[in-house]
N, C-alpha and C positions, 0 to 999 in steps of 0.2 A: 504494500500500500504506500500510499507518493504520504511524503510527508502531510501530519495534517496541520491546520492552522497554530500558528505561534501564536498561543495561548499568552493574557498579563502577566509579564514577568513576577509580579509580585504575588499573584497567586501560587508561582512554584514556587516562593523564596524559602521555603522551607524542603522542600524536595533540592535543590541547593545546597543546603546545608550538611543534609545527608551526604548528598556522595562526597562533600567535601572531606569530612571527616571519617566516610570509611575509604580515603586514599589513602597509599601506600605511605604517603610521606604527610608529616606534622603541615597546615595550611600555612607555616609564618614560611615553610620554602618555594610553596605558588607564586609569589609574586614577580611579576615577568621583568625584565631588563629593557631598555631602549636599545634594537637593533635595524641595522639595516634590511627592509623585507627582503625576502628572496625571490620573488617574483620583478624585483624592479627589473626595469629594462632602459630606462632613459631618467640621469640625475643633471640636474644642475643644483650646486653649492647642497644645501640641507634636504632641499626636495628631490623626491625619489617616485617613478612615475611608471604606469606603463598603457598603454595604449593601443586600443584593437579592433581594427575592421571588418567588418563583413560584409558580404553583399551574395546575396542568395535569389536565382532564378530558375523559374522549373513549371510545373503543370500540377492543380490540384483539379479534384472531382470530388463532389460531395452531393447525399441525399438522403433528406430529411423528411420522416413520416410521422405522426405525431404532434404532439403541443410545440415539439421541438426546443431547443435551447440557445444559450448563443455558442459561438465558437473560440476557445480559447487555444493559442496558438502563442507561444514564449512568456507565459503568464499576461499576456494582452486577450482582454475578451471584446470580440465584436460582433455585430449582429450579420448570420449572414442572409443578403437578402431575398437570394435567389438561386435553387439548386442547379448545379453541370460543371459546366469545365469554368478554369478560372487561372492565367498566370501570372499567379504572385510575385512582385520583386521587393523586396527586401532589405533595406539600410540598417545598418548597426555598429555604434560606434561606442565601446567601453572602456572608463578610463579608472584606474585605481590608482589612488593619487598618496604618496606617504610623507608627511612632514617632520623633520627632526626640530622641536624646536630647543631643546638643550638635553643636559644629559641624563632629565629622569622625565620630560618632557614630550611629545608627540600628536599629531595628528591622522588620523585614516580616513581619509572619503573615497569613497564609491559610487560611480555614476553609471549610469548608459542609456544613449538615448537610438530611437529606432523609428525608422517611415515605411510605413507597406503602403504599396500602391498596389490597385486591383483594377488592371485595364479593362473589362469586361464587367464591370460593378455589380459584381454578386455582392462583396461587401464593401462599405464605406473603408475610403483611406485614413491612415491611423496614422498620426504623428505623436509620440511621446517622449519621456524622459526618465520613467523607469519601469521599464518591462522588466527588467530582472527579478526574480523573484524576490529576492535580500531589498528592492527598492532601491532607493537613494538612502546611503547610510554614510555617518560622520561618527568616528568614536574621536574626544580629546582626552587624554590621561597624564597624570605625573605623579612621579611615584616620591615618594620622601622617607629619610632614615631620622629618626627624633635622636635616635641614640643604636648602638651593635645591636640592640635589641628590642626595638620600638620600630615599626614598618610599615606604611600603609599607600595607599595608592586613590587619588581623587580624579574622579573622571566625570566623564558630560557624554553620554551617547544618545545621537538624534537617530530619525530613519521617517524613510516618508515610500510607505509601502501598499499595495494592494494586494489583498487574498479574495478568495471567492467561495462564500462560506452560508450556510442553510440555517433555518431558523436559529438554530441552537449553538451557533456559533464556531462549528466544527466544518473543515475544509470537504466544498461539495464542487468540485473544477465542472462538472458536465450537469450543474442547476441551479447551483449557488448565486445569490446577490453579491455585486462589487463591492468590498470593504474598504475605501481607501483612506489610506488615515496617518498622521502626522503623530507619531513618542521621540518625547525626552525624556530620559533615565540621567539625574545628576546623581552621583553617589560618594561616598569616602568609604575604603574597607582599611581595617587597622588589626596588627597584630604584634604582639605583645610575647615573647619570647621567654617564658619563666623560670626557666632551665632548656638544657639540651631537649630533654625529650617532654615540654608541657608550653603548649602556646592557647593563650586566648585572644580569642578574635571578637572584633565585634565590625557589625555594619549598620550603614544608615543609607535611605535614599530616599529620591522624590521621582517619580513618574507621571507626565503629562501625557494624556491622549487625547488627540483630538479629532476628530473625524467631520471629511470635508464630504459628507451628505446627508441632508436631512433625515436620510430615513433612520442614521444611526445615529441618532441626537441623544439616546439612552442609553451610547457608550462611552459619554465625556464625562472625563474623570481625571481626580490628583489621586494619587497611589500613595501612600506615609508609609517606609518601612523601617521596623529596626530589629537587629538581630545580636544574639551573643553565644559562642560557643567556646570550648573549654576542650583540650584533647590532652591526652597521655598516652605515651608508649610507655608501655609496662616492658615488654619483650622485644627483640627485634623481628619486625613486623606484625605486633599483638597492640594495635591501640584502643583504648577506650576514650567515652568521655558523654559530654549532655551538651545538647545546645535548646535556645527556643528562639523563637522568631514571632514578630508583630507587626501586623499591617491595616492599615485604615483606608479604605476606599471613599471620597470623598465626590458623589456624583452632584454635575451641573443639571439634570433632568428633574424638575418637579417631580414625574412620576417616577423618580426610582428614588430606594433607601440608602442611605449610607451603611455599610454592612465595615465588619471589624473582623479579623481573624487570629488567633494564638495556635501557634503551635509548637509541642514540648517535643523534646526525642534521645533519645539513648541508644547509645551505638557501641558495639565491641565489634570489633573486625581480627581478623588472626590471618595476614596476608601473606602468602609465598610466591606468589605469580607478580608478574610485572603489570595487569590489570590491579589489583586491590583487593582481590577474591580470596576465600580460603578455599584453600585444595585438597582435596576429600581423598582424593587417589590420584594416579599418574595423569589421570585422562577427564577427572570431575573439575571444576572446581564452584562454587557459591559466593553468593552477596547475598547479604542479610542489612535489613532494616526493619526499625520498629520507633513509631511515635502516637502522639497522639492531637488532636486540633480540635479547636472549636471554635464555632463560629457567631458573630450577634449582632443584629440589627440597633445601629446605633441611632438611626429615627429617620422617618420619614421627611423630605420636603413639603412644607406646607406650600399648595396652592393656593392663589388668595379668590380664585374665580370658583374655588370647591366649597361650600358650605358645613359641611362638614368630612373627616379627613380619617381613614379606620386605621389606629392602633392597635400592634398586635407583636406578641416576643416571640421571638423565631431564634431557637440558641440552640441548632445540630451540633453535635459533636460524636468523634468517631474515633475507633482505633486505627490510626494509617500504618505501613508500611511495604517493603516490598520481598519478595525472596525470587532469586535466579539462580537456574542450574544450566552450565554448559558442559558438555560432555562430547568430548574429542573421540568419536565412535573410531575411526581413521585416519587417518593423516591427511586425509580430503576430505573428510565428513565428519560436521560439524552439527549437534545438536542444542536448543536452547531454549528450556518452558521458564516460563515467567508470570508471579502474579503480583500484582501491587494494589494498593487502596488509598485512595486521596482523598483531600477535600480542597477545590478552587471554587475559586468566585465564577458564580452562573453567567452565561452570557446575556439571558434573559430571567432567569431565576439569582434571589441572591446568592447561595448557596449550591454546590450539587457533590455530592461526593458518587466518587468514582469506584468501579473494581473492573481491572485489567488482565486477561486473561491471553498468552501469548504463546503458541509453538512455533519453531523456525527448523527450516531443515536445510543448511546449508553443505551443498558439493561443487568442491573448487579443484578441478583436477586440471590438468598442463595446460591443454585448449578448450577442452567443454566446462563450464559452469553451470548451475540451475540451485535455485531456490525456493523453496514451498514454506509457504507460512496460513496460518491460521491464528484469528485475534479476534476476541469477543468483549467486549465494551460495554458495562451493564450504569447507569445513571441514573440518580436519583436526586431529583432537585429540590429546595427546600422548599419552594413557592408550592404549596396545596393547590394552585388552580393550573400546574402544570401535569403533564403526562409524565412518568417515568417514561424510559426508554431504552436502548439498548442499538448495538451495531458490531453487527458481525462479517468480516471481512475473510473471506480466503484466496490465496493466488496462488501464481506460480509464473517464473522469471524462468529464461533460458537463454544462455550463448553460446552457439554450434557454429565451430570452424566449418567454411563452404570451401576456400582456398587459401593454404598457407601463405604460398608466395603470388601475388601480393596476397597479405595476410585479409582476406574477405570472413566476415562471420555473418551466422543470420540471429537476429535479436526477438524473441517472442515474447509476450509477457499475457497472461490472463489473468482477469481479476472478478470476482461475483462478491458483493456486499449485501447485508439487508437491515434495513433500518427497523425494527418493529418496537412501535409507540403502546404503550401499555394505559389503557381510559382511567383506569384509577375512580372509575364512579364520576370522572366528571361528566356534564354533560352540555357545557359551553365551550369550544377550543378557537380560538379566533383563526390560529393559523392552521389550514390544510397539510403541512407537511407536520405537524404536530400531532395530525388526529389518522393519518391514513400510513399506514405500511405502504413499503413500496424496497424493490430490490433494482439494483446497479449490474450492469454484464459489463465490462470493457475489454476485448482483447483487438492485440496491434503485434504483428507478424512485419519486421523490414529489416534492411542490411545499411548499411553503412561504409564507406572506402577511399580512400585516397587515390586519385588520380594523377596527383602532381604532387610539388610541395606545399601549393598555398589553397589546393581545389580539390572539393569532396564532392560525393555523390551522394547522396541519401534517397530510399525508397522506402514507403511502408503502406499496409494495408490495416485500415483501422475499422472496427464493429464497435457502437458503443449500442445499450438498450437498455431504456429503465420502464419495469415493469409495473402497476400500482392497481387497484380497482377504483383510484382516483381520476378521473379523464384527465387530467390539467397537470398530471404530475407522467404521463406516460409520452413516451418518445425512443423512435432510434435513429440513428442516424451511418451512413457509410463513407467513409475516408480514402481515396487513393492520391498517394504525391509521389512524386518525383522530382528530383531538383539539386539545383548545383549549388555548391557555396564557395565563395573568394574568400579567405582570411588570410589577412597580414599584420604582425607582427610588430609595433613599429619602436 
């Protein structure tokens, strides 16, 4: 499954914490150095740059039966107008840009911007400036030593990005509404070095979102976080310790609450692997966590146009944690079940806690690859006038060598989902994808190759179908491309 939506940071800041502290090494030796990136390519004096073109021609066919969707293409979604042929040309210019500005000091931006023209106007031409999926992102940081044993690192990270995400706030690429929305994350993290083996840390930050469309007015918000952890190595590689973490969601929407979150946690890790895992046997190894969160409506915003305004305490709390097992069946095959339990902040409920349910079956041999996994998703929101839910995804990924020399592969992937909403006795749902099940097909069969040095070839055949007894939620659609691409380097 494609990654899903990058969830509020500050709702994971305790999932954070966690793996901080079951790593291998005490958190006061995380703290990163100012280096030259290794990606530059072009420096004048401090600044360090690199920059990349593309330009992509070739032949698409598409056909669309159903309520239909729009079509997303390099995380740009457009509508398309009219099903047949259609030849796409393609601008793309990406520049990752590195500042040094002294010697605990730096900057990261990230840009790219893209023009599709569509001679034949099935769809409207698209001029933008961050199709990439990351957006437009800017990290500033600097790091400072108070004393050999006092460390900590103050930073500012902006990002001005679009996902494409379903009621519930969870990435839906083939239904989903545009998210597009503007975060700043200003932070300071500090740590405190008590002896060789005992550092505590503590954190603070602030987080702005802000979202440039109306219909997400009920996701603008200041984030308040602060955190504090404590770790010991006992043994070499045996650490323990406690941390907790606190965060205040501050919403601009009349109709949403301000919602609060605590969460406690206790960790012992007993590491021999260069992951952070304890190793059971030659071919096992585990991570272990265990905490605990809750959560509290810290009041509603009074509308002054409402006459009256319903109070009411809403204080979930849960036992979270996670546990994974990987187990090295062969030297090429690679197993890995996983279950975890959270609590983050609802996208449309205040609350929702989570349980994560995860198989992977990874084989990596010389030239073939292939990957199966299965993952089931159970949710439970705090808001009473919301539906439970759940999502269940299975696929399978495959890379088969077609011709060594030139090295040609064929790339397959299938994926079947199913969303199913559980009524819970209500019997008002405002939204239809709330109230109706419905299942996802996607599979895409294509190759890939080099031609030249700077010229590729891409082909694929795409099937996408989503099933419902909903009309307005059902559609499929069929993909055939082919098409060239220039990049250079510069």
């Amino acid at each position: 499954m494609k990654t899903c939506l990058r969830t509020v940071a500050a709702a994971f800041l305790s999932v954070l914490f966690v793996e901080q502290a079951i790593a291998q090494a005490l958190r006061f030796s995380n703290h990163r150095d100012v280096a030259i990136p290794d990606y530059a390519t072009v420096r004048i004096g401090p600044f360090y740059s690199t920059v990349k073109f593309s330009q992509s021609a070739g032949y698409r066919w598409t056909r669309t039966r159903g309520a239909g969707t729009d079509f997303l293409f390099n995380n740009e979604r457009g509508r398309i107008k009219k099903d047949g042929s259609e030849f796409p040309l393609i601008s793309r210019l990406d520049f990752r840009n590195y500042l040094i500005i002294s010697r605990n000091a730096d900057v990261d931006v990230s840009i790219s911007a893209v023009y599709a023209y569509y001679p034949l106007d099935t769809q409207e031409d698209e001029l933008d400036v961050n199709l990439i999926e990351e957006g437009i992102t800017a990290n500033l940081s600097t790091a400072f030593r108070l004393n050999p044993y006092l460390v900590g690192t103050l930073y500012d990270r902006f990002s001005y990005r679009t996902d494409y995400i379903d009621t519930r706030g969870w990435s839906d690429e083939f239904g989903g509404s545009e998210y597009e929305r503007l975060e700043n994350t200003v932070g300071v993290d500090l740590d405190w070095l008590l002896a060789r083996n005992k550092n505590l840390g503590a954190s603070l930050f602030r987080t702005d979102v802000i979202p440039q469309d109306d219909e997400f007015e009920d996701q603008e918000r200041v984030t308040y976080g602060e955190g504090l952890i404590y770790q010991q190595e006992i043994l070499p590689g045996l650490i323990a310790g406690a941390g907790t973490t606190f965060y205040q969601n501050d919403y601009k929407s009349s109709e949403r609450e301000d919602t609060d979150i605590q969460d406690y946690s206790f960790f012992l890790n007993f590491s021999r692997d260069a992951a952070g895992r304890l190793r059971l046997t030659r071919a096992t190894s585990v991570s272990l966590a265990a905490g605990y969160a809750r959560g509290a409506v810290a009041g509603r915003r009074r509308d002054p146009t409402r006459e009256e305004v319903e109070e009411r305490e809403e204080e979930p709390e849960t036992i979270t944690g996670s546990v994974e097992l990987e187990t090295l069946m062969r030297r090429d095959l690679t197993q890995t079940i996983r279950y975890g339990r959270a609590m983050r902040t609802g996208f449309s409920s205040n609350f929702e806690v989570t349980d994560t349910y995860r198989y992977e079956l990874d084989w990596r041999g010389d030239l073939v690859s292939a990957r199966a996994y299965s993952q089931l998703t159970e949710v439970d929101p705090s808001n009473r006038d919301e539906t439970d839910y759940s999502d269940w995804t299975s696929g399978l990924t495959v890379t088969y060598p077609l011709v060594n020399r030139p090295y040609i592969t064929l790339n397959a992937s299938t994926r079947y989902s199913v969303r199913d909403n559980s009524a819970r006795g209500i019997t008002v749902v405002t939204e239809p994808e709330q109230e109706n099940d419905y299942e996802t097909w996607d599979s895409r069969i294509g190759t890939s190759f080099g031609i030249a040095r700077d010229i590729s070839f891409t082909t694929y055949v795409q099937h996408i179908e989503r099933f419902s007894d909903y009309e307005d939620l059902q559609y499929e659609r069929d993909i055939f491309a082919a098409y060239f691409t220039y990049s250079h380097q510069f």
